[in-house]
N, C-alpha and C positions, 0 to 999 in steps of 0.2 A: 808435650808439644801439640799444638792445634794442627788437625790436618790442613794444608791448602785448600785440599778439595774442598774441603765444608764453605772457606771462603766462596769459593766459583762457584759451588752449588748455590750461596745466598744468591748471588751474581744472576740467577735463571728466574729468582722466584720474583712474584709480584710484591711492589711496595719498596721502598728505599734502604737501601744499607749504610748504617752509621755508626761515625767513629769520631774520634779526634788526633789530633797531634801531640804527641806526648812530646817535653820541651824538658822537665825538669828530670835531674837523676835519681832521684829518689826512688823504687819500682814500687813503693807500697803505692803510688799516687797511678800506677796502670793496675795493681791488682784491686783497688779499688773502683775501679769503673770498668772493670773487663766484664763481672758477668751482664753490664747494662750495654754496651756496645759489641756492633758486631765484627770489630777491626778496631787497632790501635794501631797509628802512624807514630813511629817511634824516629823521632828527625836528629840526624846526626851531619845535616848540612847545614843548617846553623844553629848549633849548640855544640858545645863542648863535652859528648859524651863518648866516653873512650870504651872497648869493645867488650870489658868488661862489665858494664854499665848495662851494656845495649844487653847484653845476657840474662841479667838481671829482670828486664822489664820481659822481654821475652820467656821468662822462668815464670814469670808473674800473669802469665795471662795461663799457664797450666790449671787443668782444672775449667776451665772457664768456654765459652766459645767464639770467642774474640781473637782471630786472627793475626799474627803479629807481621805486622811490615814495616819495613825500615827504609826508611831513606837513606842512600848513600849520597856522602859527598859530592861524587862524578861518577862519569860513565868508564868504570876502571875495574875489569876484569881482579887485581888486586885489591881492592876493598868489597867488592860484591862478594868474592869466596867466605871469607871468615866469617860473615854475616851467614851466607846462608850455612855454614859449616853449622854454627854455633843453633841453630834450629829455628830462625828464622822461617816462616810462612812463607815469605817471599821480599824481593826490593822493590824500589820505588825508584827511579832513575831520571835525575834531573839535566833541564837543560840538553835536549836532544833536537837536533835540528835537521836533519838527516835520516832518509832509510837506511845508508850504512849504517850511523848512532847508533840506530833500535836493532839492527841487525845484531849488533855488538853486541848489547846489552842482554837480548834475550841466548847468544852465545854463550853468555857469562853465568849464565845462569843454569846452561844444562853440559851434560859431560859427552863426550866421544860418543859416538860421530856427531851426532845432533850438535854440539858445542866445543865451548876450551873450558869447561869448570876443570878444575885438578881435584884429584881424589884426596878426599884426607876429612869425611865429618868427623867429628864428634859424638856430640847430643844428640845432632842429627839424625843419625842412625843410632838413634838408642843406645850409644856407648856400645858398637860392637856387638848388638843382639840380634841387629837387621844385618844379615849380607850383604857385600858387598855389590857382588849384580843386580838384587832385590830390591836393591836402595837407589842402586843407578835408574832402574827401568822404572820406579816411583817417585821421584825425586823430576827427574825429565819429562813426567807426566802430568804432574803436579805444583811441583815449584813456580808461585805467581812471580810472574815480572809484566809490573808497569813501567810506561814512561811517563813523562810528565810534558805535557804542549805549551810550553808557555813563552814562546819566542815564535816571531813570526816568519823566519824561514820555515822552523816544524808546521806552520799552518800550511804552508805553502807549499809543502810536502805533505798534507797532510793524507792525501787519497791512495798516497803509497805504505806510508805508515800504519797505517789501519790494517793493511794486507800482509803486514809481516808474521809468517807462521812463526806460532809459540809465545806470540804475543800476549798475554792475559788481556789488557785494559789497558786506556789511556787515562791520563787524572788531568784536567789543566790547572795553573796556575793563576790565577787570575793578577796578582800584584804583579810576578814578571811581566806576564803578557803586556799588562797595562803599560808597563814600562818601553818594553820593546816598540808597543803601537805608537806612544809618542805620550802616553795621558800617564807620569807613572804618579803613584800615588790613587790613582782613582779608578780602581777596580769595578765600580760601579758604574763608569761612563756609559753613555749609551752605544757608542762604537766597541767599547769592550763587549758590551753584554751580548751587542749582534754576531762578533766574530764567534765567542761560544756557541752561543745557539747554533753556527753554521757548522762549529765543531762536532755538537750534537748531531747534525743531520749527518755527516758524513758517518762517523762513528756508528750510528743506527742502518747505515743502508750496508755497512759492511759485519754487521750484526756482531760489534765490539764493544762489549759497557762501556761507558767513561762515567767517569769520576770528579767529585769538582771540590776543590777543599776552598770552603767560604766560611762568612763569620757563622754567628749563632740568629741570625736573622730567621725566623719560623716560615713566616708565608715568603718570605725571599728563596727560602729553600725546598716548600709546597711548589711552587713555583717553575725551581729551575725542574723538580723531578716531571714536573707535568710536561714538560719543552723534552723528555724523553732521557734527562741524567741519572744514571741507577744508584750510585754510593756519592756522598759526604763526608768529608773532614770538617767536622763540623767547630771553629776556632780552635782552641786547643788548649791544654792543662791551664795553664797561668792566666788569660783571658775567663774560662770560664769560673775560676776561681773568684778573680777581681771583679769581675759581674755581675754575680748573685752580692757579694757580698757590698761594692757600693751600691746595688740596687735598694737591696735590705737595709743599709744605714742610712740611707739617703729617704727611705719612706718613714723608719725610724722618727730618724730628727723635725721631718718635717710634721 
């Protein structure tokens, strides 16, 4: 299992943190790219990958320094446990629009007093080799939890959200957001791209990474890090797949 920390320790240094969004079930297709990236967004809010699956991929970056974070469905104290039970790095918490949300979320994520995690790892605790108290005061010091901004009440909340202790990071969404602002589909609009950048500023004066999962665009992603975004989800398994390869057939034939 990858520690958290090494993620958040990336999180300090200079230069961008990249990863992608892992989509398909297969975990050979994350432990093939774990030791080149430094985090794998393993998304289980839209794909059909069941928690077995999700352990899998997270088995797969063992060995590796690629941080394993998952997306949960919702902001539900019952699906974030088993995920972090199962030795998850940390979640990713969609659709939050509110400081209570995040409040919740990062409860969900740490045990008594600090939270409502229930006791019961696994892997987590090395099957039983890490103690019980050892694993709680590690685990609640450690265990990343993001939210995701991509609705614009969360913007509009957003100077509170930033301040919520135990918070790791924010990530935005840029296709919700797009949706919410009124342009959906076009996450590149110029009104979307301003409301980020403003997300950026806040985020930065409350000295909170954020995170932006966009396509594989280079100088769009030069780019956003220079506007002050530390980590990238950069497209994701089946995108970068289809990419290289009609790029390569496509210069091919021609």
């Amino acid at each position: 299992m990858v520690d958290p920390a090494s993620f958040q320790e990336k999180l300090s240094r200079p230069g961008p943190v990249l990863g992608t969004c892992i989509t398909l079930n297969d975990a050979i297709v994350t432990e093939a790219i774990s030791d080149t990236f430094d985090f794998v967004w393993i998304d289980t809010e839209h794909n059909p990958m069941p928690l077995d699956v999700v352990q899998a991929h997270v088995m797969a970056t063992k060995g590796s320094n690629a941080a394993a974070l998952v997306r949960v469905p919702a902001n539900d104290p019952n699906l974030i446990k088993p995920v972090l039970d199962l030795g998850a790095s940390g979640v990713i918490v969609p659709l939050v629009r509110t400081v209570e949300d995040v409040r919740r979320a990062v409860a969900a994520c740490k045990y008594p007093p600090e939270g409502i995690r229930g006791f019961g790892p696994r892997r987590a605790a090395h099957f039983g080799q890490r103690s019980g108290p050892d694993y709680i005061r590690w685990a609640n010091e450690h265990v990343v939890c993001v939210v995701q901004i991509e609705l614009t009440d969360a913007v509009d909340n957003l100077a509170e959200i930033v301040r919520v202790p135990g918070l790791t990071s924010i990530v935005v969404g840029p296709n919700d957001l797009a949706s919410s602002m009124g342009f959906a589909g076009q996450p590149g609009h110029p009104k979307v791209r301003a409301t980020i950048e403003g997300i950026a500023k806040v985020a930065a004066a409350a000295r909170l990474p954020m995170g932006l999962a966009w396509g594989a665009d280079e100088q769009d992603i030069r780019d956003w890090h220079a506007k002050g975004i530390k980590w990238f989800s950069i497209a994701n398994d089946f995108t970068l797949l289809t990419g290289y390869v009609n790029a390569l057939a496509g210069r091919l034939r021609g």
